[in-house]
N, C-alpha and C positions, 0 to 999 in steps of 0.2 A: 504494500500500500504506500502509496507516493506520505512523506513525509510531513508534510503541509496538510493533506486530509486528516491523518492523524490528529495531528495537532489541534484543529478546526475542532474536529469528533471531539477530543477531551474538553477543549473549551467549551463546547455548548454543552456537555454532561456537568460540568462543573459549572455553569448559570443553571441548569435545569435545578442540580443540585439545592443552590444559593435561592432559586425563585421558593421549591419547596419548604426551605425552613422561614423564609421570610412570612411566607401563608401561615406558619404556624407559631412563627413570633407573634404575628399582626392577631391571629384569633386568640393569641394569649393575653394580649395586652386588654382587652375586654374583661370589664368585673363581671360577676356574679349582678350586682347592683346594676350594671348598664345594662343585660340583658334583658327581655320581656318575661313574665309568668309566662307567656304562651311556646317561646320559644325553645325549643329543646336545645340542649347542649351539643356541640357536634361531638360525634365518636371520633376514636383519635385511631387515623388512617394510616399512620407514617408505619404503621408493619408491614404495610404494602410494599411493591417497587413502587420508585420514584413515578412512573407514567400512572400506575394506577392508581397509587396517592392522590396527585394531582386530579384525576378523572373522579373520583371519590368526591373529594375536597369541593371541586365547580358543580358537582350536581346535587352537592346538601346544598349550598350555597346560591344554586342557579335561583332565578324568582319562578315561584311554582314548582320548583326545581324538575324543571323540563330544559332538557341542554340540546339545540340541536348541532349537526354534523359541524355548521363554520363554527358553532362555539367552542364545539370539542378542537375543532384545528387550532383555533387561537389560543386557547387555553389552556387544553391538556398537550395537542401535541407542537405546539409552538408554532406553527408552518401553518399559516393561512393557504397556503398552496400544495399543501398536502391534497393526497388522492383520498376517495372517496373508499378505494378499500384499505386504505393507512388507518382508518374511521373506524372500520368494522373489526381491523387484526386489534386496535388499543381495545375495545369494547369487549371481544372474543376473549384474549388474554384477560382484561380484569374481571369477565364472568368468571372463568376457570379459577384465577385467585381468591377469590369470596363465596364461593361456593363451596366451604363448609361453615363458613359465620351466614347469619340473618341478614344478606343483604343480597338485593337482587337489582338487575339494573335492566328494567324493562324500555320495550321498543314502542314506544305512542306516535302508528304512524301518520307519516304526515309533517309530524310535528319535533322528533328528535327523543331523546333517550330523557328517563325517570329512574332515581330512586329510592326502591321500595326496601323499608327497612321492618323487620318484625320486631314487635315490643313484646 
């Protein structure tokens, strides 16, 4: 592999890296007190990989928490010019990772990915 892709490659794992804990500084910095009675707590995703961290993270957080495909490109997989089956392999993969916890990531079609957690 040409030496300069490398390079590139670690650079943007190490901002993927730096974006992750930033998400999870930022939802720490939140009291108890600023929160709403209604709102639930987020579960803490960082036992994921980083992509499906992140994928976790934007669809508690999405509004409605309905994420569609350009969200997930800008959000989870960084590339707004990501392909549409780039979309479906981070989706894929973070089914397979949380499929033995309560959490499931449904298809609302039409409309873009939901989700669904068991209480």
């Amino acid at each position: 592999m040409n030496p300069r892709l490398l390079e590139i490659k670690l650079e943007r794992q190490a901002l993927y890296l730096q974006l992750a804990a930033l998400e999870k500084e930022e939802y720490e910095i939140l009291t108890e007190t600023e929160r709403t009675d209604e709102e639930e707590p987020m579960p803490d995703f960082s036992i994921f990989k980083d992509t499906t961290c992140r994928l976790l993270t934007a669809l508690w957080e999405a509004p409605d928490r309905i994420l569609s495909q350009e969200d997930i490109r800008e959000y989870v997989i960084l590339d707004e010019y990501a392909s549409e089956k780039a979309v479906k392999n981070v989706i894929a993969r973070a089914r397979q990772e949380v499929e033995d916890y309560e959490i499931e990531i449904k298809n609302i079609h039409g409309k873009g990915y939901q989700l669904i957690t068991e209480k």
